[in-house]
Wavefront OBJ file of the C-alpha trace (Angstrom):
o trace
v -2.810 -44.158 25.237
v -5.841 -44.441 27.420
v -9.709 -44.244 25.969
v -9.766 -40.772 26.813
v -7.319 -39.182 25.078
v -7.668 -41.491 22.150
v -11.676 -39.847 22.230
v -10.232 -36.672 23.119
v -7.602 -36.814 19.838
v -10.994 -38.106 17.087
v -12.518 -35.489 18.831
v -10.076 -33.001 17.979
v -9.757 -34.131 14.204
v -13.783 -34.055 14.171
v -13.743 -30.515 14.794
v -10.822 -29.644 12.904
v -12.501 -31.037 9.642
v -15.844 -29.436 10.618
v -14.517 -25.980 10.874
v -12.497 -26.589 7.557
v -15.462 -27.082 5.525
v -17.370 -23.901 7.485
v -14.769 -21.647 5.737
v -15.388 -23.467 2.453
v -19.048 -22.384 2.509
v -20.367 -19.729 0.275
v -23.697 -18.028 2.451
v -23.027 -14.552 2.956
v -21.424 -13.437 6.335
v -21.918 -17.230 7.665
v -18.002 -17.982 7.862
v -17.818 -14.569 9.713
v -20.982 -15.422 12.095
v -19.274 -18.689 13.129
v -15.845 -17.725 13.584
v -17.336 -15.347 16.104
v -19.245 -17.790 17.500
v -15.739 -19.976 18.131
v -13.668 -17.185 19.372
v -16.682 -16.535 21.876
v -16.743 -20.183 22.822
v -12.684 -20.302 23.216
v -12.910 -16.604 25.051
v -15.522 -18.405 27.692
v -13.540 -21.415 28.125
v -10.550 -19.308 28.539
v -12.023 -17.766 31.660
v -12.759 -21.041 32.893
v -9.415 -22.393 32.381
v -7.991 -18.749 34.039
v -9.913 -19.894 37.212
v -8.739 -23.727 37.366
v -4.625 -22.442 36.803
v -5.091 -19.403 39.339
v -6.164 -22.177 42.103
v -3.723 -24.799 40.594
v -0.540 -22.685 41.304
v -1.771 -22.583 45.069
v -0.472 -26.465 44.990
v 3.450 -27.194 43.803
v 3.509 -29.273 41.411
v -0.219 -29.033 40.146
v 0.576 -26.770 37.212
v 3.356 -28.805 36.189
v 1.312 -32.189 35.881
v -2.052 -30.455 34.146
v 0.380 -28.977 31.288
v 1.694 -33.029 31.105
v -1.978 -34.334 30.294
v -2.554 -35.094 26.780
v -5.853 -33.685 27.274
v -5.596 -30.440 29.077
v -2.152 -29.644 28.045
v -2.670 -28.851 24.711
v -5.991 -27.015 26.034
v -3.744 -24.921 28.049
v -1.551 -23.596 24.826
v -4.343 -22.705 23.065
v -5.374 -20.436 25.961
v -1.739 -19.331 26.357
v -2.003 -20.731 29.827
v 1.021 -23.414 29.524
v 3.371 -23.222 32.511
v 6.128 -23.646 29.795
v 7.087 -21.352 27.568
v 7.104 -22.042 23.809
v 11.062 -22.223 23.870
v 11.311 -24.155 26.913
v 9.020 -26.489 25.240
v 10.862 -26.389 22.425
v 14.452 -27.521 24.803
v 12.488 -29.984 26.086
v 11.504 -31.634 23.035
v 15.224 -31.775 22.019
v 16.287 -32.797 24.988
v 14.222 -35.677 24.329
v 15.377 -36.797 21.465
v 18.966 -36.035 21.943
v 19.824 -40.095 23.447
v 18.208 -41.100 20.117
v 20.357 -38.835 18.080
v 23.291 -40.129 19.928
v 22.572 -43.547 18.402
v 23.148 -42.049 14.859
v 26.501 -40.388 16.072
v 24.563 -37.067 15.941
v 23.154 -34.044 17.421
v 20.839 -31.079 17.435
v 21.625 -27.479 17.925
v 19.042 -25.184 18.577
v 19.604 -22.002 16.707
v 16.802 -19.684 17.295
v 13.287 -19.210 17.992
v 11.646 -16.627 16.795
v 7.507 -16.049 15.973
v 6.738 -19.744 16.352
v 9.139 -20.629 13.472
v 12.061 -23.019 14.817
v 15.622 -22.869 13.651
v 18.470 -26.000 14.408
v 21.306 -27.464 13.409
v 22.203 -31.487 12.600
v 25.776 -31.746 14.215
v 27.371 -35.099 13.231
v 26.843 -38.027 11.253
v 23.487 -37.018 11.263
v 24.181 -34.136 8.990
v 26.148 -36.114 6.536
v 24.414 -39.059 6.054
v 21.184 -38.695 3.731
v 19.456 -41.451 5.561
v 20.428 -40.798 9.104
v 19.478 -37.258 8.821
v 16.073 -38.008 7.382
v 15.178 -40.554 9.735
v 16.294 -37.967 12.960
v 14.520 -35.250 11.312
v 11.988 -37.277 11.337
v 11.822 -37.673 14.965
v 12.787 -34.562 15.886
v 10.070 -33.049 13.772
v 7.854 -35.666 15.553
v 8.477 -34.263 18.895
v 8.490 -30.900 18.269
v 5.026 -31.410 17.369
v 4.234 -33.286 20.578
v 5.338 -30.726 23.269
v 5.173 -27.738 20.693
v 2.233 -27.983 18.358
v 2.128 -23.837 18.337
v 5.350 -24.296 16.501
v 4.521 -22.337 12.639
v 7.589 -24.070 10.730
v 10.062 -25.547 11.298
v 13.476 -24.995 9.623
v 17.292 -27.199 9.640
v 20.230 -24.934 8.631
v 21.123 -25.837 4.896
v 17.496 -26.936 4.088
v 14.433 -25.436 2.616
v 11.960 -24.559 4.525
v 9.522 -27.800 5.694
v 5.709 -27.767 5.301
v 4.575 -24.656 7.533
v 2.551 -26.209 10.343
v 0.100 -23.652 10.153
v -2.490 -22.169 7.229
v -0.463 -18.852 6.167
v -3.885 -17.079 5.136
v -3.970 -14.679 7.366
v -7.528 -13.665 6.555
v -8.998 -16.770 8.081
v -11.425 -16.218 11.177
v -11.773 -19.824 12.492
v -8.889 -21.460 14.102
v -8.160 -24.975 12.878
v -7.514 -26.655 16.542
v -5.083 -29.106 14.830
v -2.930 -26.071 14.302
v -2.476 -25.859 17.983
v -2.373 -29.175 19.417
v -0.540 -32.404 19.308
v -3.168 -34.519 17.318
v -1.590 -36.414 14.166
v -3.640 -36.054 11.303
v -3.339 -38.442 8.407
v -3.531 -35.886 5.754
v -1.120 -33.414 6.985
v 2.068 -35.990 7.548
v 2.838 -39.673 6.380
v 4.419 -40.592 10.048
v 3.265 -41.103 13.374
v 3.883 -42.262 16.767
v 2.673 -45.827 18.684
v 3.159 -47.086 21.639
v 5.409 -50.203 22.413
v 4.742 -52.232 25.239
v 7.488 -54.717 27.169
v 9.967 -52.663 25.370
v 11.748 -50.862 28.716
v 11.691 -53.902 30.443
v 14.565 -55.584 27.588
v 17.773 -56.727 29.243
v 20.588 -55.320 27.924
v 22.040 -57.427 25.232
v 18.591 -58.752 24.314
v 16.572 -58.285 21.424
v 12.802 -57.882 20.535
v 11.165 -58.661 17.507
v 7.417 -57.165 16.416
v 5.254 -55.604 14.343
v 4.116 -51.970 14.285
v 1.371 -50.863 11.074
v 2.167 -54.106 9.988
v 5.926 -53.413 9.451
v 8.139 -55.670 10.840
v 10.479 -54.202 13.912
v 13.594 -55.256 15.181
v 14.530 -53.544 18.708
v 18.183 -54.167 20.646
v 19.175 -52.777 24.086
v 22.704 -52.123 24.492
v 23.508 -51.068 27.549
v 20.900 -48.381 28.694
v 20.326 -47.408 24.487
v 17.769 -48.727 22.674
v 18.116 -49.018 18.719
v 14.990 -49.884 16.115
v 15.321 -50.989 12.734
v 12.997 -52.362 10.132
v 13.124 -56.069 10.178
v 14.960 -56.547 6.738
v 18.104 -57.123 5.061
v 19.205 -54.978 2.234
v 21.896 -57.327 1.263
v 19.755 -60.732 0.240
v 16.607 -58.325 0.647
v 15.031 -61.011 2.939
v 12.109 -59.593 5.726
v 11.820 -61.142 9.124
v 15.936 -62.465 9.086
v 17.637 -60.227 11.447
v 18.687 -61.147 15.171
v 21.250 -59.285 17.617
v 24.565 -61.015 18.025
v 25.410 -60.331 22.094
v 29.395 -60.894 21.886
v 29.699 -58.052 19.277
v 26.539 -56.141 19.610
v 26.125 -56.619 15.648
v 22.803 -57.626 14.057
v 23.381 -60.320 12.082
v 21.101 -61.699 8.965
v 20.301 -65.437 9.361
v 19.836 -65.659 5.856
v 22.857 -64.220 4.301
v 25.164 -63.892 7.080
v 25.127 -59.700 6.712
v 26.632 -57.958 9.755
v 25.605 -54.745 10.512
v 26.432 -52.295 13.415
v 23.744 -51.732 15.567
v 25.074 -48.653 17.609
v 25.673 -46.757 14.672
v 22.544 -46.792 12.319
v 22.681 -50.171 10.934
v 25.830 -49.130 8.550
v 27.159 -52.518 7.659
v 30.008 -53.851 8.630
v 31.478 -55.984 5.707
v 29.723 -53.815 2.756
v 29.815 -50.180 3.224
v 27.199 -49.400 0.756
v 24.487 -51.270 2.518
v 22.947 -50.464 5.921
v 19.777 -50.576 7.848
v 17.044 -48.555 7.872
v 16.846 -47.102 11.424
v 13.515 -46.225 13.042
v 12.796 -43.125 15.583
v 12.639 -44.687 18.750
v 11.970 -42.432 22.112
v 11.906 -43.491 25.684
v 10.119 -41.769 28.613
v 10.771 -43.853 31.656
v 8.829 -46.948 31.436
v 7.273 -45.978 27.946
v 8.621 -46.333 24.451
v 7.483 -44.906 21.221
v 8.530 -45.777 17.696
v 7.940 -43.439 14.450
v 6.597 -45.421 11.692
v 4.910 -44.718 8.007
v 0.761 -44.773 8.536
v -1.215 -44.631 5.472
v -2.651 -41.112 4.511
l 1 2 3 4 5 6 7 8 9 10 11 12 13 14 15 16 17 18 19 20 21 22 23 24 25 26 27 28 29 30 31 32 33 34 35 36 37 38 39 40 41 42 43 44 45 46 47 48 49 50 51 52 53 54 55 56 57 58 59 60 61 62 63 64 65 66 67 68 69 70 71 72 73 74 75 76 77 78 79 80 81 82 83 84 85 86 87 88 89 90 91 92 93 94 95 96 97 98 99 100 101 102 103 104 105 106 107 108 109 110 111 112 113 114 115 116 117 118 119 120 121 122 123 124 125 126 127 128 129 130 131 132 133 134 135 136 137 138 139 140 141 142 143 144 145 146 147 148 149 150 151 152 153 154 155 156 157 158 159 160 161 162 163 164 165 166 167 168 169 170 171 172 173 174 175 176 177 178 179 180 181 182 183 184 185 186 187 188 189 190 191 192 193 194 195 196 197 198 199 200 201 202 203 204 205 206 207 208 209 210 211 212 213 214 215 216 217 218 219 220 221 222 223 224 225 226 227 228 229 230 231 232 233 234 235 236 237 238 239 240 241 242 243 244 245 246 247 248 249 250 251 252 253 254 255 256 257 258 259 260 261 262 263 264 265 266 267 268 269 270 271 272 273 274 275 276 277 278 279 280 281 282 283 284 285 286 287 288 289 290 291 292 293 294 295 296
C-alpha cells in the first residue's frame, strides 16, 4: 500500500467520524445546513469527475485502470461513475476468492443481487464445517467489501442476516463515505487485510514462516496454491512449532509430532477432532494478502 492511499484511507475515516458527530449535534437546522453543504460539494465534484471519464473512454483501457486505483476507484462509485457494474463487481470479487475456497474443498454460489443486498451459497466442505465456513466467510465478506463497498448486506443461504453495511435510518442527510468505499474501519469489523511481501515468489513445496498483528503465520505453496495457517498446534497447544513436510505435503508439529493436511484446512491427519486454524489468504499476481484479527 503506497503513502497515498494509506493518506487517502485516514483521510477517509477522518471524514467519516467528522460527519458522524455533525448528525449528533443538537443546533437547530445545522445537520440540515451541512448535509446540503456535502451533497453540494459531492454534486460539484461529480461534474468534475463526469468530465475526466467522458475524456478517459476516448483511450482503451483508461477507464478500466482509474476504476483499479484505490484512490479514484472508490471515488468513482460514489459518483456512480464505475465502469463496472455493482454485480459485475460483485463476480469479480468471487471470482477472486474462489482458488482460496478451493483450498477448503469449497465454493461460492452467487444467488442474487438485488438493491445492494447480496445473496450466495457455501457449496462444499465449506458449508459443513463450522470453522471452514467461518474462516471463508470471512474472506469472502472481506472482498466483497474491497471491490463492492456499495454492497447494503450481505446474506449466506441458511444464515441470518450479517451486520448491514450501511446505517438503515433513512432520514439521515449526510452520507457516511465509509458506507461507500473500501476503507476498513476498526469499529465496524474485527478483521482486516495486510499485505505480505516475498510471499509469490515461494517455490512450490516451500514454506514461509512470519508474523502478521503480531500473530504468528505459517504459509505453504503447493503447487500453484497457497495455504495460511496460524502458527500453532492444537494438539500439544505449542506456538511457533509447525513446518511443511515436502514428501507428503503435511505440516508437521516439531513438538508433538501432529500431522495435519495442509490442502484441506489443516484437518489432522491422525486425530480427527483437531485441525488448524486456516487464515484467508488471496493472491493477485505478484501480491498476497492475508485476513487477520486487528484490535477494535
Amino acid at each position: 500500500m503506497d503513502a497515498m492511499t494509506t493518506q487517502f484511507e485516514a483521510l477517509v475515516e477522518a471524514v467519516d467520524q467528522k460527519l458522524e458527530s455533525i448528525e449528533k449535534t443538537s443546533v437547530p437546522g445545522f445537520r440540515q445546513q451541512v448535509g446540503e453543504l456535502v451533497n453540494d460539494l459531492l454534486e460539484m465534484y461529480r461534474m468534475g469527475f463526469e468530465q475526466v471519464m467522458h475524456y478517459a473512454h476516448s483511450y482503451p483501457g483508461l477507464p478500466q485502470k482509474l476504476a483499479e486505483d484505490p484512490v479514484l476507484g472508490p471515488l468513482l462509485m460514489i459518483h456512480n461513475m464505475h465502469p463496472l457494474s455493482f454485480e459485475e463487481r460483485v463476480n469479480k470479487a468471487l471470482e477472486n476468492v474462489r482458488p482460496y475456497l478451493k483450498t477448503h474443498d469449497g465454493n461460492v454460489r452467487l444467488i442474487s443481487v438485488e438493491q445492494g443486498i447480496v445473496t450466495l451459497a457455501l457449496e462444499g466442505h465449506c458449508q459443513g464445517c463450522p470453522s471452514s465456513r467461518i474462516t471463508v466467510k470471512t474472506a469472502i465478506e472481506q472482498e466483497l467489501m474491497r471491490l463492492a463497498p456499495d454492497m447494503l448486506d450481505l446474506i449466506v443461504e441458511g444464515e441470518d442476516h450479517l451486520e448491514a453495511m450501511s446505517a438503515d435510518d433513512s432520514s439521515r442527510v449526510v452520507i457516511p463515505l465509509s458506507a461507500v468505499q473500501g476503507v476498513t474501519v476498526k469499529s465496524r469489523r474485527t478483521t482486516g487485510w495486510f499485505a505480505l511481501d516475498n510471499i509469490t515468489t515461494l517455490s512450490p513445496g516451500s514454506a514461509q514462516k512470519t508474523r502478521v498483528e503480531d500473530h504468528p503465520v505459517i504459509i505453504a505453496r503447493l503447487g500453484d496454491e497457497f495455504f495460511a495457517y496460524h502458527d500453532y498446534c492444537p494438539q500439544c497447544r505449542h506456538v511457533n512449532q509447525l513446518t511443511l513436510r515436502v514428501k507428503d505435503s503435511a505440516i508437521e508439529c516439531q513438538s508433538c509430532h501432529a500431522l495435519y493436511d495442509a490442502r484441506r484446512a489443516g484437518r489432522s491427519i491422525d486425530h480427527t477432532s483437531y485441525h488448524l486454524e486456516p487464515l484467508p489468504l488471496l493472491i493477485e499476481g505478484h501480491e498476497a494478502r492475508i485476513a487477520m484479527p486487528v484490535a477494535e
